[in-house]
DOZALO-106976 format. One line per 2 residues: number of its first residue (from 1); their letters; for each residue y, z, x of C-alpha. Coordinates in Angstrom, 3 decimals. Example, Ala and Ser with C-alpha at 12.3 -4.5 7.8 and 13.67 -1.06 7.14 Angstrom:
REM DOZALO-106976
1 = AS = -4.500:7.800:12.300 ~ -1.060:7.140:13.670
***
This chain:
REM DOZALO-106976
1 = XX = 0.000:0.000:0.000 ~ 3.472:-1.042:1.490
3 = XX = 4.898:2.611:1.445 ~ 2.292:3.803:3.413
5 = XX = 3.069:0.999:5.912 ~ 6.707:1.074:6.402
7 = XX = 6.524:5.004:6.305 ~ 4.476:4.652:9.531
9 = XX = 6.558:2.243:11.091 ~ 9.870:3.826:10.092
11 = XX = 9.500:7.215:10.052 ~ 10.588:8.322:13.481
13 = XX = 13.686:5.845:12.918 ~ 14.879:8.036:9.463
15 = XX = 13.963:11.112:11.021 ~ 16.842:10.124:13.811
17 = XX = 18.869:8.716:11.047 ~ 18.549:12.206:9.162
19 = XX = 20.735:13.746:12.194 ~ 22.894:10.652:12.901
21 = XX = 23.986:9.154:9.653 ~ 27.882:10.404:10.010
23 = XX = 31.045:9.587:11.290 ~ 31.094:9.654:14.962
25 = XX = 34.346:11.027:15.290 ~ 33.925:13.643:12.682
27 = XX = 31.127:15.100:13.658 ~ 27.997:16.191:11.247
29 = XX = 28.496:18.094:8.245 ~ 27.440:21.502:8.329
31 = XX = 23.989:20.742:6.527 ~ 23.597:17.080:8.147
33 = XX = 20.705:18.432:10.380 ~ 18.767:19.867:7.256
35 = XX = 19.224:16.397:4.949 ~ 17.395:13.384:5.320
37 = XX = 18.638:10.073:4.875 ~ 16.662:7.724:2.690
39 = XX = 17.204:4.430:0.707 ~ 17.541:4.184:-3.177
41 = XX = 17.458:1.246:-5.704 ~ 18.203:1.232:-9.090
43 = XX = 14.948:0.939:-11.373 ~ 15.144:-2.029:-14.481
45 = XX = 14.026:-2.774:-17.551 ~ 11.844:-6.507:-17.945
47 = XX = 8.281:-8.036:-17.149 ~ 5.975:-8.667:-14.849
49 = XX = 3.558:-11.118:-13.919 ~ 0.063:-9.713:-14.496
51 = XX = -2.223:-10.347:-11.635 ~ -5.318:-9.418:-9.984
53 = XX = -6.334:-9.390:-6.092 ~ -9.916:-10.637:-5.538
55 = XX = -11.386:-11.619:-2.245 ~ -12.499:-15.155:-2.096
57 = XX = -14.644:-17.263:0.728 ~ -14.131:-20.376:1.520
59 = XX = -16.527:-23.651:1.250 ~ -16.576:-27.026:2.221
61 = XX = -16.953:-29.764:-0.711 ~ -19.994:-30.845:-0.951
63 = XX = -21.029:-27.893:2.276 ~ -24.896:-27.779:2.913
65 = XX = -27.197:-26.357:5.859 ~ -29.233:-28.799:7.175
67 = XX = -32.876:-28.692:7.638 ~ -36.151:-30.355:8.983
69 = XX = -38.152:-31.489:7.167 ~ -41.274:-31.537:9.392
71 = XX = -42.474:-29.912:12.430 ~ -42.300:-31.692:15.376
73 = XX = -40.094:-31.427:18.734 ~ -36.130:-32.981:18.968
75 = XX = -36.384:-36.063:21.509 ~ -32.202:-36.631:20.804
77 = XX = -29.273:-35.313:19.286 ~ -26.596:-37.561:18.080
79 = XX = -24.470:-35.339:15.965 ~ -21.955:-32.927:17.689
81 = XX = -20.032:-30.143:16.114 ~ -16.465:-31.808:14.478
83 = XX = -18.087:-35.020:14.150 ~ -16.978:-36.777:10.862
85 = XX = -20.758:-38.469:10.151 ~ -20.923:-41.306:6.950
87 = XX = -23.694:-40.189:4.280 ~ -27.236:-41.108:5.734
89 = XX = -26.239:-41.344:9.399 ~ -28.665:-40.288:11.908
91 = XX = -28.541:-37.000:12.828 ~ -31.003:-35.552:14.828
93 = XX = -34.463:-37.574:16.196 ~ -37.672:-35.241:16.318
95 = XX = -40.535:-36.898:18.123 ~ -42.435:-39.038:16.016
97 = XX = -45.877:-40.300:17.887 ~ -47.994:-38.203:15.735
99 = XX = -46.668:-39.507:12.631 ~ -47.152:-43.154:13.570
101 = XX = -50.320:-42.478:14.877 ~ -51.776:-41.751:11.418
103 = XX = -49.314:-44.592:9.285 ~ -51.536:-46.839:11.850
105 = XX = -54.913:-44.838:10.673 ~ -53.633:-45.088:6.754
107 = XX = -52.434:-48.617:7.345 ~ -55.855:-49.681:8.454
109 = XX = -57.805:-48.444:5.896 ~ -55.691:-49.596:2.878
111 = XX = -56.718:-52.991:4.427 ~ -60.672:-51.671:4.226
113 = XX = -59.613:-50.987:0.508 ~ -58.505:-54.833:0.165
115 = XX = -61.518:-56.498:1.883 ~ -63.342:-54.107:-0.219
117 = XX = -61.742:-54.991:-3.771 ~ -62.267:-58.915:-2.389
119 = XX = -65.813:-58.601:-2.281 ~ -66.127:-56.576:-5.458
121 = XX = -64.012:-59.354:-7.102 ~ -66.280:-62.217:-5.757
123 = XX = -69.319:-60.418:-6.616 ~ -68.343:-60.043:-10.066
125 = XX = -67.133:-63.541:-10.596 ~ -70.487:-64.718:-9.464
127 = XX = -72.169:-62.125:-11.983 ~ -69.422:-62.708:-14.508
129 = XX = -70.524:-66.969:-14.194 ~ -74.635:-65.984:-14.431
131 = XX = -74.105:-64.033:-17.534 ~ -71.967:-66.901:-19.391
133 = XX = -75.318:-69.461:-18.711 ~ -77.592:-67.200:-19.678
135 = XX = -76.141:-66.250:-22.605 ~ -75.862:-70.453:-23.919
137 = XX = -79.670:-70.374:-22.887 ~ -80.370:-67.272:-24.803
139 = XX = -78.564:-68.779:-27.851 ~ -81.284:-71.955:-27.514
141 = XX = -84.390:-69.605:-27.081 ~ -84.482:-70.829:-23.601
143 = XX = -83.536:-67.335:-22.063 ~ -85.215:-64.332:-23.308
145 = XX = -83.190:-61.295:-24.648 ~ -84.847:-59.267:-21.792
147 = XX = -82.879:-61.164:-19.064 ~ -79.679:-61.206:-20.994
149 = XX = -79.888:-57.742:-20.904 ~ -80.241:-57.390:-17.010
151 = XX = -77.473:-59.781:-16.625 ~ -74.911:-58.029:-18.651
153 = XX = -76.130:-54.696:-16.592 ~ -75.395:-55.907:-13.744
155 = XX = -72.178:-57.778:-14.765 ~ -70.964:-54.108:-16.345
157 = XX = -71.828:-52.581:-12.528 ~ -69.849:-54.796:-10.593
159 = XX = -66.969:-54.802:-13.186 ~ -67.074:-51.148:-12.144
161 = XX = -67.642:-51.655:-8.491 ~ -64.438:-53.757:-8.728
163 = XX = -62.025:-51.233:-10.294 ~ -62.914:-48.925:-8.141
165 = XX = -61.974:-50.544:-5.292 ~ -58.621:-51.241:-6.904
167 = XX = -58.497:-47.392:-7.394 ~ -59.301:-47.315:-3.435
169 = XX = -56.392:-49.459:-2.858 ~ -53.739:-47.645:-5.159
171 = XX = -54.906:-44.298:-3.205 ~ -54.597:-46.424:0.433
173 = XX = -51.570:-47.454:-0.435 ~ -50.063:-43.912:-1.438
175 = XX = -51.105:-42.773:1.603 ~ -49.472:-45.174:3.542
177 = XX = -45.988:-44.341:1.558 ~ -46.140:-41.212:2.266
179 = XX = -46.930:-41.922:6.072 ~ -44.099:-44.039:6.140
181 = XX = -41.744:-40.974:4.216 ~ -43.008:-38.600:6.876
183 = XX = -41.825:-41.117:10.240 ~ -38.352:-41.466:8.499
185 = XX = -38.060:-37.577:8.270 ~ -38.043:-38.050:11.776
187 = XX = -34.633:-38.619:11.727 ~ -32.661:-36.365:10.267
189 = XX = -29.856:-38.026:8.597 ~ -26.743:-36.553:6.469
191 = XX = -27.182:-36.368:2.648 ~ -23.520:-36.581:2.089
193 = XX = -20.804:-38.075:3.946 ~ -18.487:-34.803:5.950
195 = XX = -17.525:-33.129:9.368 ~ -20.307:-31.525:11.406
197 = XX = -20.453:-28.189:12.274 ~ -22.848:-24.679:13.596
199 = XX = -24.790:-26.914:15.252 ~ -28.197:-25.043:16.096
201 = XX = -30.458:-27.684:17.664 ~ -31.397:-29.147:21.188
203 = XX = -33.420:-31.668:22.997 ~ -37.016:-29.789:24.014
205 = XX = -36.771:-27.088:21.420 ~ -39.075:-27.524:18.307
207 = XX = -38.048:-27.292:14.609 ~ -39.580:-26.118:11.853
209 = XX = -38.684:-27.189:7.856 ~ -36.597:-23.426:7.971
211 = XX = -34.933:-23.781:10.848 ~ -31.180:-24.796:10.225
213 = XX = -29.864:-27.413:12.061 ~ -25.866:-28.119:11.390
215 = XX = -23.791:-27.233:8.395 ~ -22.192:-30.237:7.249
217 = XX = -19.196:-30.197:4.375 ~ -16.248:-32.312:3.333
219 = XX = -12.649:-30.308:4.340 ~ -10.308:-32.857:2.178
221 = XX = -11.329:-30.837:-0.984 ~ -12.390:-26.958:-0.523
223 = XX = -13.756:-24.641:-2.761 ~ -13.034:-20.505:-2.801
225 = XX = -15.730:-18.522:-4.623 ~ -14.690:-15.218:-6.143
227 = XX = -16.422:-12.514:-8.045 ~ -14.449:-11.523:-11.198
229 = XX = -15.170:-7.867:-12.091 ~ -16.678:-7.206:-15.601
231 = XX = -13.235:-5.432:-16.346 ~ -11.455:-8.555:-15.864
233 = XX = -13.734:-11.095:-17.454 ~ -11.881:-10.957:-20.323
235 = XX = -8.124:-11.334:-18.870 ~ -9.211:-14.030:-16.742
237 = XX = -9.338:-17.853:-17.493 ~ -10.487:-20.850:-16.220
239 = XX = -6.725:-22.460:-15.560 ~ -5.570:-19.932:-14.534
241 = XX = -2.576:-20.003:-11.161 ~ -4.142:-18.309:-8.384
243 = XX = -1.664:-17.599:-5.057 ~ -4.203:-18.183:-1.692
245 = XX = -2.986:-15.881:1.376 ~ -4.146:-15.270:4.771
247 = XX = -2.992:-13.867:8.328 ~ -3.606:-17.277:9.200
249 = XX = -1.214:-18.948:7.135 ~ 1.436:-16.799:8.178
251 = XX = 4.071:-16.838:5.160 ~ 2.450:-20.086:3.556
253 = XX = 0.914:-19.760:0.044 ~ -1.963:-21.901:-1.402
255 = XX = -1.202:-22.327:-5.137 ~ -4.212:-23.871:-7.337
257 = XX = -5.759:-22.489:-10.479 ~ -9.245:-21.375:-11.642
259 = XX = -11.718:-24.060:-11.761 ~ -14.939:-22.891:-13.688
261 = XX = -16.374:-19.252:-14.604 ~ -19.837:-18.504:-14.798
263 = XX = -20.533:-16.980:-18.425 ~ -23.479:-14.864:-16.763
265 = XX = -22.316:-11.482:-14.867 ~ -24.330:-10.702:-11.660
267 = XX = -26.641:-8.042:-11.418 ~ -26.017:-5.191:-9.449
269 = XX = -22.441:-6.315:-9.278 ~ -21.907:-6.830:-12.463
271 = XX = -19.078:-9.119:-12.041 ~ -18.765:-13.161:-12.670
273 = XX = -18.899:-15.973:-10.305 ~ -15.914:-18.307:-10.013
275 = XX = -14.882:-21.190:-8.138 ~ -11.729:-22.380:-7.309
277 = XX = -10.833:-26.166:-6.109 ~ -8.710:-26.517:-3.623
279 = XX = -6.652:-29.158:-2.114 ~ -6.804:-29.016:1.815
281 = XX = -5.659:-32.235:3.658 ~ -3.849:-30.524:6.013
283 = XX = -6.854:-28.716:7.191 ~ -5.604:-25.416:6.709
285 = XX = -8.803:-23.664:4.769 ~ -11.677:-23.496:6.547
287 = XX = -15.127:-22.765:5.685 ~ -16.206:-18.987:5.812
289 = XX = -12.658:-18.066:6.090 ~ -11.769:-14.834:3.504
291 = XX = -8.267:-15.015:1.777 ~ -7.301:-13.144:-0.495
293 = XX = -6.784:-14.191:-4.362 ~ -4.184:-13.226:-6.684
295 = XX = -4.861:-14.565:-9.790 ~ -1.782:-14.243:-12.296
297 = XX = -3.207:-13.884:-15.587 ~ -0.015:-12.919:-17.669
299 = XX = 2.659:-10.948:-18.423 ~ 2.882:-7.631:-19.415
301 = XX = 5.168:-5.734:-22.180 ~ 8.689:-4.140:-21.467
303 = XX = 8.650:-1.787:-18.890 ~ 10.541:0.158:-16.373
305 = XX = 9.919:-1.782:-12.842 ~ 10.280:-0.292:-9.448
307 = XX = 9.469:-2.053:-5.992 ~ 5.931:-0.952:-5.023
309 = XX = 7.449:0.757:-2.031 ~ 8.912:3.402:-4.553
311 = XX = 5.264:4.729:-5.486 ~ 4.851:7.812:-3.367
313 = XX = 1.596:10.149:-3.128 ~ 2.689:13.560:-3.285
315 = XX = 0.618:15.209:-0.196 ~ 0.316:18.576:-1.879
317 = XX = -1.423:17.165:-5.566 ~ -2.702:13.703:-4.661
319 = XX = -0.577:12.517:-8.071 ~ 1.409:9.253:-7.642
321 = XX = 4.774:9.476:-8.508 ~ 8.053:8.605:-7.139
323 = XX = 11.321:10.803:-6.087 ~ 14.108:10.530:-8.667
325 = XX = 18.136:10.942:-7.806 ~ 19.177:11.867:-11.107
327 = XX = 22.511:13.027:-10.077 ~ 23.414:9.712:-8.510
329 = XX = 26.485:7.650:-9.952 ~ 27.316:10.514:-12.653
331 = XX = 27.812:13.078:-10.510 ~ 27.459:11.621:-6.628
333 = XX = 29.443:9.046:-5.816 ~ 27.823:5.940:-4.598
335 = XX = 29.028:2.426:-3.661 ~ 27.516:-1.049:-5.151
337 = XX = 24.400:-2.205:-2.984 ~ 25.328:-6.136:-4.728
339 = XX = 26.660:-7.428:-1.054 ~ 24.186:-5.611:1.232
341 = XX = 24.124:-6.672:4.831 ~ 22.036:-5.623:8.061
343 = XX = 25.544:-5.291:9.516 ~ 27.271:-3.313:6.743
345 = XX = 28.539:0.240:7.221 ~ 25.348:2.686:6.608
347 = XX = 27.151:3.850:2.935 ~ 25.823:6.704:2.875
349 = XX = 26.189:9.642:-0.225 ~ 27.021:12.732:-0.013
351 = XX = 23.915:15.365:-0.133 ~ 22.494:14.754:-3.996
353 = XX = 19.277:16.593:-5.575 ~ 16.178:14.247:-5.719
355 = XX = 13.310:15.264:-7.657 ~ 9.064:13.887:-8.128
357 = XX = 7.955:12.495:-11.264 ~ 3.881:11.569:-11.369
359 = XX = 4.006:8.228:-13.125 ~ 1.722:6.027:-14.775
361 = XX = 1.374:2.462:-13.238 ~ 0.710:-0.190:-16.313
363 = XX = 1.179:-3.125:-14.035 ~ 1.884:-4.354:-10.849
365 = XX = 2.587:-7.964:-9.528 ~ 4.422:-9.618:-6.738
367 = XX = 5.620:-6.435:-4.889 ~ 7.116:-4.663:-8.330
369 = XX = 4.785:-2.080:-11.007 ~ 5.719:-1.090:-14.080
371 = XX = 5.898:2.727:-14.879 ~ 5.831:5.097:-17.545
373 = XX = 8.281:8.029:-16.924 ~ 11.251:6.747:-15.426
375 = XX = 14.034:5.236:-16.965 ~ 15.589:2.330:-16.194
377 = XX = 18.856:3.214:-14.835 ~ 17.359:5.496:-12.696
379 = XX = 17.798:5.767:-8.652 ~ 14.594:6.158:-7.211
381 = XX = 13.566:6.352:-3.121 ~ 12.315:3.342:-1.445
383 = XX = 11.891:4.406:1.755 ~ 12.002:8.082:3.017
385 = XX = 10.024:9.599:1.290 ~ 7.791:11.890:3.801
387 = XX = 10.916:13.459:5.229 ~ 11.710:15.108:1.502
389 = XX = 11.458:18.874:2.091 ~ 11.400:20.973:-0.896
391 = XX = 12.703:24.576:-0.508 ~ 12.299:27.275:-3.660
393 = XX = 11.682:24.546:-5.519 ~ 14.483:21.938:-4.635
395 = XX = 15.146:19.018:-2.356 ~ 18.312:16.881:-1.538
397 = XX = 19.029:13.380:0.715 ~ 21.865:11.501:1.509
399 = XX = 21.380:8.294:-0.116 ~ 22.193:4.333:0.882
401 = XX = 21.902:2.362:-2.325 ~ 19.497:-0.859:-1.366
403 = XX = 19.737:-3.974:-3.391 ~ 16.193:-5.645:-5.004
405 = XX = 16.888:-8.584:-2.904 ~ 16.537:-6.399:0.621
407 = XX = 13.762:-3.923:-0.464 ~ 11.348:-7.783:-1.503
409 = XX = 12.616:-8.963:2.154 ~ 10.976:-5.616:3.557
411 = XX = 7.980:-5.316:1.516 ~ 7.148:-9.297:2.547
413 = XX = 7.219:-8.006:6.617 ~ 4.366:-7.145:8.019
415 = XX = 3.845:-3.627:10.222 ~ 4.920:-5.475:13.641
417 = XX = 7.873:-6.947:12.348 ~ 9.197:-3.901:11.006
419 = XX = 8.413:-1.868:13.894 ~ 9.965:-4.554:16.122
421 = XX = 13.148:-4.521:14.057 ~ 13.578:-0.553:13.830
423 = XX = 12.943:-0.582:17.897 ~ 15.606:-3.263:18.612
425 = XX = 18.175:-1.528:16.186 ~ 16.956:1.597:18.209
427 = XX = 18.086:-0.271:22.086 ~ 21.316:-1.465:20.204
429 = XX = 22.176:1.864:18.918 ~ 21.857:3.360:22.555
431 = XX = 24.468:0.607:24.132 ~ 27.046:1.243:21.676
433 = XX = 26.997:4.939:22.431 ~ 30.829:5.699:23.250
435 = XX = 32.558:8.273:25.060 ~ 35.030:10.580:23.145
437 = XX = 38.349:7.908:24.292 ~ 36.402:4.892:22.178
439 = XX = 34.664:3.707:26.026 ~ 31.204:2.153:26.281
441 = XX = 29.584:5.178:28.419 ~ 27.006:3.798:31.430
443 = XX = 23.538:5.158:30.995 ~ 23.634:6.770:34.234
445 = XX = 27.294:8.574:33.778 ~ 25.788:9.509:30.124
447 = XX = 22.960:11.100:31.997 ~ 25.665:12.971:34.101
449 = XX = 27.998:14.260:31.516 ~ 24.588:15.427:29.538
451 = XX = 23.736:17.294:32.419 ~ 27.088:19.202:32.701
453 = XX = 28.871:18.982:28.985 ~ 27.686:22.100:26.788
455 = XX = 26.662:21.001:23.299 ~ 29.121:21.084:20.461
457 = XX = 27.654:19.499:17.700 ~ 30.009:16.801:18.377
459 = XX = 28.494:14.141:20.377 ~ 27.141:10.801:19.444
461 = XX = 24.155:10.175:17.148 ~ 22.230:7.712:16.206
463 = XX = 22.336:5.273:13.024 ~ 20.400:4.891:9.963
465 = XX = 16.643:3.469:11.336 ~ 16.696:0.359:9.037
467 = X = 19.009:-2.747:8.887
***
């Protein structure tokens, strides 16, 4: 959560800006060292964008493992990884001896099976020709019925002899075929056309039908599979905008939209698969990357909205709340944060009561949440939080009233950035240190008149910690 972030980053910086956030020439106030210094905004009334963050992986269109499908050793590898391969290009070429070898074997004896079905066909021709005489000499009483009957035995035996040499030659010939489908899965070719990749093979080494062999997948198109979480299943559409994001992408955002829901929920997980297509011809998703998914779903009702950096877990209860300033504008002073610049005089209020309110969060989307609890209207800390010290039962800061537009610039920084920023702030602070007569003191004559000056409360300080 952001608060947690920029409260690690910044906290040394407001704990020097709790000392040094006055005038220099003035000096502190009396109860300067005892106030922290934190950074307000103004809460408001409106809507948010609904949205949930999933975790999604990345796939190649069309992305498949590639396997052998026979065992037998690799005599040459054509395919290297990032190869861009047309569908049914040769792949990989496994030694194939054995498997000619035996087309040879099959080959020969489907042309056994022909001779065969040759003679069978002559011999019942010739039997097929006695039994057509006989039978005209049988019709004149020149042929007894006795021989008619052998004849059309021995017709019926080489009808059969014949057919099932034709059988012989059906089975030869199968075996052949799949001979000859057993020498072309000696080389491996791509199903699909795609770029090459985890490439697992090597001349010598011997593969089996589960060993993989490459990955192969088309990166114009992508898909992202996520797991939508039974709670969800209902919110969630196919259609609807999903935001892609990624260390990798730096500030870029993918924007596409649910592609198709599974209507079955996973056991064990209990949550639904979906798939998201993907655009990606400038190459920037790859396969087996994780991003993460923010699927915007809706909006939600009136609310009171806060930047995310306002939620606050109080230490002592473990409640989430955030630390009102309900005596800001009506009875503190405070100046407009419209025209807020990094630059700006630090604007500081004087010391105001803040108090903690647990809220309710009913939504949250693109760095805001709605709350129950507070009112719009209301000033509530941003940043500063963990340096709130209640005593008997109260608590008061000095104030700087932020506008939206600067607390979204913070929240979008990432933990190096903002520590970055608060240490270069830090260096410039320490050069503009003056001397009492308005001079720019040198570090080593500061180091001196340290040494030698006693302390009167009146020296300088250092700045607020954040620009």
């Amino acid at each position: 959560m952001f608060h947690k972030r920029i409260a690690v980053a910044l906290s040394i910086g407001l704990s020097v800006a709790a000392l040094g956030c006055y005038d220099k020439k003035e000096g502190p106030p009396q109860n300067a060292l005892f106030t922290p210094s934190v950074e307000v905004v103004q809460a408001r009334l409106g809507r948010l964008p609904l949205k949930e963050r999933l975790t999604g992986v990345v796939r190649a269109r069309n992305q498949v493992d590639i396997y052998s499908e026979i065992s037998a050793p690799v005599v040459r590898v054509v395919a290297q990884n990032g190869d861009r391969v047309a569908a049914g290009a040769p792949l990989v070429y496994l030694r194939d001896k054995q498997y000619t070898d035996q087309l040879k074997q099959m080959e020969a004896a489907l042309q056994i099976a022909q001779a065969d079905a040759k003679r069978t066909a002559a011999n019942k021709t010739e039997l097929q020709n006695r039994l057509s005489r006989v039978e005209q000499l049988a019709d004149k009483q020149f042929q007894s019925d006795q021989e008619l009957d052998q004849i059309k035995a021995q017709f019926a035996s080489a009808s059969a002899a014949h057919e099932q040499a034709i059988a012989r030659i059906a089975q030869a010939e199968a075996n052949v075929e799949e001979q000859r489908e057993m020498v072309r899965r000696t080389v491996v070719r791509a199903p699909v056309a795609g770029y090459v990749g985890l490439r697992n093979v090597e001349v010598g080494m011997r593969v089996d039908p589960g060993t993989p062999l490459f990955t192969l997948g088309d990166f114009s198109r992508v898909k992202v599979d996520i797991a939508i979480p039974d709670r969800m299943v209902g919110d969630i559409k196919v259609g609807n905008t999903v935001l892609l994001s990624a260390k990798q992408f730096g500030d870029s955002t993918v924007v596409a939209a649910v592609s198709r829901i599974s209507p079955f929920l996973e056991q064990g997980s209990y949550s639904a698969a979906a798939e998201i297509d993907v655009p990606n011809s400038g190459g920037l998703l790859r396969a087996g990357m994780f991003v993460e998914v923010d699927v915007l779903y809706g909006e939600s009702d009136m609310a009171t909205l806060i930047p995310e950096s306002a939620l606050y877990e109080n230490p002592n209860s473990g409640q989430i709340g955030v630390y009102i300033a309900p005596s800001l504008r009506s009875e503190t002073p405070i100046e407009s944060p419209d025209e807020y610049s990094p630059d700006s005089p630090e604007n500081l209020t004087d010391a105001t009561p803040v108090e903690f309110r647990p809220v309710d969060v009913l939504a949250r989307g693109s760095g805001v949440a709605g709350v129950s609890v507070v009112r719009p209207d209301d000033w509530v800390v941003t940043v500063g939080q963990n340096l709130v010290r209640f005593v008997d039962g109260k608590a008061s800061v000095r104030a700087r009233p932020m506008a939206w537009e600067r607390i979204a610039e913070l929240q979008s920084m990432h933990d190096q950035d903002l520590l970055k920023q608060f240490m270069e702030k830090q260096q410039r602070l320490a050069r503009e240190d003056f001397s009492s007569d308005g001079t720019v003191v040198d570090s080593n004559t500061e180091s001196e008149q340290a040494a030698t000056t006693p302390s009167n409360g009146s020296g300088p300080s250092a700045s607020s910690s954040t620009d």
